[in-house]
N, C-alpha and C positions, 0 to 999 in steps of 0.2 A: 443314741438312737431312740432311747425310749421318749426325750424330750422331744423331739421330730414330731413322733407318733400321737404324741398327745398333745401339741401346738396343731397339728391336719385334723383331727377330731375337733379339736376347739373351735375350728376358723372352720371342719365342715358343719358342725350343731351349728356355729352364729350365719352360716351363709342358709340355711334350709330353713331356721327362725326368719330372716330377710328374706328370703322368697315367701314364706309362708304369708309375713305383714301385708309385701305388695300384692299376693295375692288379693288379699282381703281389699284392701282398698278400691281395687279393680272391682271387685263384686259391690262392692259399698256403692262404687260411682254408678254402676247398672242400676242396682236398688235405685238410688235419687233420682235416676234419670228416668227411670219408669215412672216412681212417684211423681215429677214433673211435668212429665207425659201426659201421667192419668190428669194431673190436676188442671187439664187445658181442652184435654179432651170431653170429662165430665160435664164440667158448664156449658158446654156446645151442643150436648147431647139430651141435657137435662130440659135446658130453654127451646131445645128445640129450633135450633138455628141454625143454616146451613155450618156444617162440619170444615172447617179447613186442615185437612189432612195432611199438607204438606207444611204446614207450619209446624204442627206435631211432630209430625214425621226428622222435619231436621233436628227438631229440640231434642228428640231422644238419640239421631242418629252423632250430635255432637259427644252425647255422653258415653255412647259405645264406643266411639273412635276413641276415645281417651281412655276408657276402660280396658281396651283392645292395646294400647302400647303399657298402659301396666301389666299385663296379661303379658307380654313380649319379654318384660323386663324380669317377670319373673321364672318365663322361660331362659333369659340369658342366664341369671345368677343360676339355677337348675345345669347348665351346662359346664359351670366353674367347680362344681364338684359330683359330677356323672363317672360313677366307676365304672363304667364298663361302656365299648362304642356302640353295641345294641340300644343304651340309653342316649346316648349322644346322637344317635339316629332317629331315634324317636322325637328328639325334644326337637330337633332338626325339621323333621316333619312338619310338627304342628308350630313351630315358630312360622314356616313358612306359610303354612295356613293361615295364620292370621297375619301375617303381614299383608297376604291377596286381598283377606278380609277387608282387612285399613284400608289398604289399597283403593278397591272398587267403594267403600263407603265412603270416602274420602271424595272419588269422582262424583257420586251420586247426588253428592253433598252440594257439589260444585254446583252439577247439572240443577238442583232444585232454586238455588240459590239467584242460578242466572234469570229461571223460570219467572222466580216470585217479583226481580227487580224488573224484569219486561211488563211482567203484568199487573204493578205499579205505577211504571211509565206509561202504561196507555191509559190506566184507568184516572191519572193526570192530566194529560194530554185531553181527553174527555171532557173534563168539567167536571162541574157539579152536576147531578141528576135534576132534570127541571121536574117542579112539582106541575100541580093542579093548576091551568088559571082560570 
């Protein structure tokens, strides 16, 4: 019995290490994706040139999505070793929060996506902008 006891301590210390990793990585890919962010948005702002916001906007919204199912995963392994259903309810919770999260960022995603190729396709369709004659 006593080997049981200390094989479920072993495998719960390395599953709470493995949440803790994908946590980080989740947060790391936020980090980058801001950094990313900022670094598109900066030179837009700096030159002073109209802002496209929705190009930014998807660049960091891809990073959160993706940080958002690390963030899930590390809710699951959390649920593989939850002593008590009070925690299992909890973790319960907020998995489903962020799954709505993905969810709608995921559509949002969609919606910008279809936006920017429409209004590529027209500004095609248009030509070129005639200059001065």
């Amino acid at each position: 019995m006593r080997q049981f006891e200390l094989a479920e301590s072993v495998v719960g210390q390395l599953a709470q290490w493995l949440k803790l990793g994908v946590e980080a990585v989740g947060a790391l890919i936020i980090g980058v994706g801001v950094c990313m962010a900022l670094g598109q948005l900066l030179p837009m702002l700096l030159c002073r040139r109209p802002a496209n916001f929705t190009a930014v906007r998807l660049s960091l919204a891809r990073y959160l999505a993706l940080a958002l199912e690390f963030q899930l995963g590390a809710d699951i392994l959390s649920t593989a070793i939850a002593p008590s259903w009070e925690q299992i309810g909890q973790l319960g919770a907020i998995a489903v929060i962020r799954t709505v999260l993905n969810f709608f960022l995921a559509r949002e995603m969609r919606e910008e996506q279809v936006s920017v190729a429409e209004e590529t396709v027209a500004a095609k369709a248009a030509g070129p902008p005639l200059g001065p004659e």
